[in-house]
GUDOTI-183726 format. One record per residue (C-alpha): residue number from 1; x, y, z. Coordinates in nm, 4 decimals, padded with zeros to 6 digits. Each point is the difference from the previous one (the first is absolute). Layout:
GUDOTI-183726
<r nr="NUM" X="X" Y="Y" Z="Z"/>
...
END
This chain:
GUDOTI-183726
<r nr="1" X="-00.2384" Y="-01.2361" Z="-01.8073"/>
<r nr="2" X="00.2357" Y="00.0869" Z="00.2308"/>
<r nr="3" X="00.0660" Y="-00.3013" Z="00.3052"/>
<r nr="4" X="00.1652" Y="00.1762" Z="00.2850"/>
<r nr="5" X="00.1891" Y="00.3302" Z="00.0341"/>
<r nr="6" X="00.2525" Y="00.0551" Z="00.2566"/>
<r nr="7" X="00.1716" Y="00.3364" Z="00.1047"/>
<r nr="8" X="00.2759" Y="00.1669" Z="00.1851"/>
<r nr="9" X="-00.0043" Y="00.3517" Z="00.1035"/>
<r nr="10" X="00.1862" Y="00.2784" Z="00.1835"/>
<r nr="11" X="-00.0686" Y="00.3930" Z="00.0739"/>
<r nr="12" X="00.1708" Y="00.2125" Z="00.2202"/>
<r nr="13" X="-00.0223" Y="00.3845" Z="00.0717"/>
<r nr="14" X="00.1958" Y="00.2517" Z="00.0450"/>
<r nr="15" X="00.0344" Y="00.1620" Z="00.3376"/>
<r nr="16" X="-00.1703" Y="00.3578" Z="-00.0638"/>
<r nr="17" X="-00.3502" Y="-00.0283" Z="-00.0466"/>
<r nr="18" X="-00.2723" Y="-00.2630" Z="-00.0601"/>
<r nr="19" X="-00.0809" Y="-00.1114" Z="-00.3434"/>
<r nr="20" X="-00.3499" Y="-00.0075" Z="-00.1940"/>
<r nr="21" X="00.0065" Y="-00.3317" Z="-00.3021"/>
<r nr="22" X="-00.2574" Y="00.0871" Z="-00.1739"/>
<r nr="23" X="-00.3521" Y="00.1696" Z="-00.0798"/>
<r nr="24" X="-00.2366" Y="-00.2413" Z="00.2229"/>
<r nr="25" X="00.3089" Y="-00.1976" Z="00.0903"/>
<r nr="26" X="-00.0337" Y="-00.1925" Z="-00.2465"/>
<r nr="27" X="00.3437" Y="00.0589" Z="-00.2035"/>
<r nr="28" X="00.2160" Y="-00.2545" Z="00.1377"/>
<r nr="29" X="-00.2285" Y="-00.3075" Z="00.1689"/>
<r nr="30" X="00.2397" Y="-00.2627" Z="-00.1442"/>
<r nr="31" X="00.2984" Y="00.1277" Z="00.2049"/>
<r nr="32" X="-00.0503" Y="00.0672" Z="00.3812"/>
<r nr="33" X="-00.3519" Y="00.0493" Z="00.0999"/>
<r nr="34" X="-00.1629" Y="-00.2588" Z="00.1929"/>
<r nr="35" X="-00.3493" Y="-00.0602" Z="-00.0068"/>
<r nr="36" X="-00.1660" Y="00.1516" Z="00.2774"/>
<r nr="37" X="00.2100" Y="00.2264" Z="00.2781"/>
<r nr="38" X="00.3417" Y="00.0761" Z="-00.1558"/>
<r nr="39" X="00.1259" Y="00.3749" Z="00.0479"/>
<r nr="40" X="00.1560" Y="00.0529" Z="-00.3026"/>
<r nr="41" X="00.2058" Y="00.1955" Z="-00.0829"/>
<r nr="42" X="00.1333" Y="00.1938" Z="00.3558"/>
<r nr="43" X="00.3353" Y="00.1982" Z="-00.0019"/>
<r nr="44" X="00.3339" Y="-00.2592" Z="00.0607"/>
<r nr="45" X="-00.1781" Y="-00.3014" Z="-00.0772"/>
<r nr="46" X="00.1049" Y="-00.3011" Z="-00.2136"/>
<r nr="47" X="-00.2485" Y="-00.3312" Z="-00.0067"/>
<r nr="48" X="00.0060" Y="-00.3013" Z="-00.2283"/>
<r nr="49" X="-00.2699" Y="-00.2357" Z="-00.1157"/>
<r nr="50" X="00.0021" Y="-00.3114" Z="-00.1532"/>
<r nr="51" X="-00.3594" Y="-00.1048" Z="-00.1478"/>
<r nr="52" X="-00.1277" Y="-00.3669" Z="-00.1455"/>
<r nr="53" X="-00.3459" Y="-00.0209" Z="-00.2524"/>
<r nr="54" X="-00.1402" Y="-00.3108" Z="-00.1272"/>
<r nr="55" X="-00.2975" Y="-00.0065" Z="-00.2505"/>
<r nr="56" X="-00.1696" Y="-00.2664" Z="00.0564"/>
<r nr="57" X="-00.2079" Y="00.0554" Z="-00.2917"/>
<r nr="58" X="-00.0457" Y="00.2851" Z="-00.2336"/>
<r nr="59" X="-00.2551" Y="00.1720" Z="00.2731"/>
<r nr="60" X="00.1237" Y="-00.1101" Z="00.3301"/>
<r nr="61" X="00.3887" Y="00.0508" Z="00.1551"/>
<r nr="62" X="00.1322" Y="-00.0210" Z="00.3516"/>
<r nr="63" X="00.3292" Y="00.1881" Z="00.1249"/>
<r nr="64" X="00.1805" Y="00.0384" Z="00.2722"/>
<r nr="65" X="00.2386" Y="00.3088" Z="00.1034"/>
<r nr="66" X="00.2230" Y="00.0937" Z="00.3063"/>
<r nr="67" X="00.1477" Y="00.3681" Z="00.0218"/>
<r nr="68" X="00.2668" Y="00.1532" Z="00.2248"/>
<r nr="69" X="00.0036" Y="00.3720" Z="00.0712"/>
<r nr="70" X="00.3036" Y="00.0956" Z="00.1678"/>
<r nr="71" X="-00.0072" Y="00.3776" Z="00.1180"/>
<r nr="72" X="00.0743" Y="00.2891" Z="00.2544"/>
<r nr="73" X="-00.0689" Y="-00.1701" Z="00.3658"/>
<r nr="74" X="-00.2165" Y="-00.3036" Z="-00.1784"/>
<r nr="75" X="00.0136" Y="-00.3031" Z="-00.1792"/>
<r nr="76" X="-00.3314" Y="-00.1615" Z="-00.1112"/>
<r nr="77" X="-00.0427" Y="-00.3439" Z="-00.1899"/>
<r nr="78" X="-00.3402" Y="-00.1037" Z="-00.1520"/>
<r nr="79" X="-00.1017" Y="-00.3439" Z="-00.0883"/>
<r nr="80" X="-00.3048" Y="00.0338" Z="-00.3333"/>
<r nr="81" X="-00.2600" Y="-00.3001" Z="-00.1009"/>
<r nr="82" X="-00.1527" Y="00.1325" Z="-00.3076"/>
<r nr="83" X="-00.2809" Y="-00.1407" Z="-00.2864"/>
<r nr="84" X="-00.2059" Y="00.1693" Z="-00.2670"/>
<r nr="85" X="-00.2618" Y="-00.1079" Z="-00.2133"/>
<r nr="86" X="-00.0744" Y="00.1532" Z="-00.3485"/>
<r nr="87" X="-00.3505" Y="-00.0396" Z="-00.1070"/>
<r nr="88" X="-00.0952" Y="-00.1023" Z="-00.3085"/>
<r nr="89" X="-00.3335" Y="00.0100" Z="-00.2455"/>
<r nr="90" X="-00.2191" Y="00.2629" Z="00.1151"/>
<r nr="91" X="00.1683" Y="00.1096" Z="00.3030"/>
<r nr="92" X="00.3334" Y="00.0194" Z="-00.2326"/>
<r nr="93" X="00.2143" Y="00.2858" Z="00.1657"/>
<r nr="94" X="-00.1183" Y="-00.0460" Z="00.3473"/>
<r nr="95" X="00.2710" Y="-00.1811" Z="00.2558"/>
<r nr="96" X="00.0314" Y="-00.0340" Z="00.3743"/>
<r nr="97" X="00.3142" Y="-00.0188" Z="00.1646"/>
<r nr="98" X="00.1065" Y="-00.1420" Z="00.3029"/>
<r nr="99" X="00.3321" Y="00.0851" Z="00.2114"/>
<r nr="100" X="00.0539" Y="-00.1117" Z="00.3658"/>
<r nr="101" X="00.3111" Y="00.1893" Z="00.1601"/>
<r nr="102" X="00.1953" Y="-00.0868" Z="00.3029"/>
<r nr="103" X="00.2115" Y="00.2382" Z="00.1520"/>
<r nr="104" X="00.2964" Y="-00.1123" Z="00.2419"/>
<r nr="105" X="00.3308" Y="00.1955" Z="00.0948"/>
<r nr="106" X="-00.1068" Y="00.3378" Z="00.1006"/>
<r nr="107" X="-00.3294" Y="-00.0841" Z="-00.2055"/>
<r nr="108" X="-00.2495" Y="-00.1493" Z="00.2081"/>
<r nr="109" X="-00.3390" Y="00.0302" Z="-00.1349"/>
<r nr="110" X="-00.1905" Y="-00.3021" Z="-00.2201"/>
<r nr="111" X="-00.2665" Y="00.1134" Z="-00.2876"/>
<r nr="112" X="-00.2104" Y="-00.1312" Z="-00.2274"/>
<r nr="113" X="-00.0740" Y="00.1982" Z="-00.3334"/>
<r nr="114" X="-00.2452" Y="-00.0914" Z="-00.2518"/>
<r nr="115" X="-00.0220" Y="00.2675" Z="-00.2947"/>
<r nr="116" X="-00.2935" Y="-00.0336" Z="-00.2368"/>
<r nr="117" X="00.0952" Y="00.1343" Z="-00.3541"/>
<r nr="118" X="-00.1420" Y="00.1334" Z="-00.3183"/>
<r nr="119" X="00.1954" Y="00.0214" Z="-00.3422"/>
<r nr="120" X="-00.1999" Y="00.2683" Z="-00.2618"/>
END
């Protein structure tokens, strides 16, 4: 089992139109998205992310994440707590997820998310 991942990423847009990542935006959640209020991708934008996950144990992990969007008129920084449990036995394929994002810079709201999962 994997211990800890780490990861370093970087987008950036060109300056004609907005991009769309991905069916359900779902294509690219490793590289810039944050976890609860990023606006990805708008027109002449670049952002960066760096991301930390531990495992404590083959169900459990905690991570971390902080993401800079850097655009037309706006910079906004987010600051992610974020842990997931995967159920086993019975309830294997069921996991809740956890992800508390603070915004700062032009980014000033707090949330909460807690996402409730099934895996057929």
């Amino acid at each position: 089992m994997e211990q800890s991942v780490s990861i370093a990423a970087f987008t950036s847009t060109g300056k004609d139109a907005d991009v769309i990542p991905g069916l359900g935006n779902g294509a690219d959640l490793a590289y810039t998205w944050s976890e609860v209020f990023a606006y990805q991708y708008e027109k002449d934008q670049n952002a960066y992310k760096l991301t930390a996950k531990y495992n404590i144990n083959p169900n459990l992990y905690l991570g971390t994440s902080y993401l800079d969007e850097n655009g037309a008129g706006y910079n906004r920084a987010y600051t992610a707590i974020k842990s997931g449990y995967n159920f086993a036995g019975k309830l294997k394929g069921l996991n809740i997820v956890a992800a508390y994002e603070m915004g700062s810079k032009d980014a000033k709201d707090d949330e909460l998310r807690i996402r409730l999962n099934y895996e057929f």
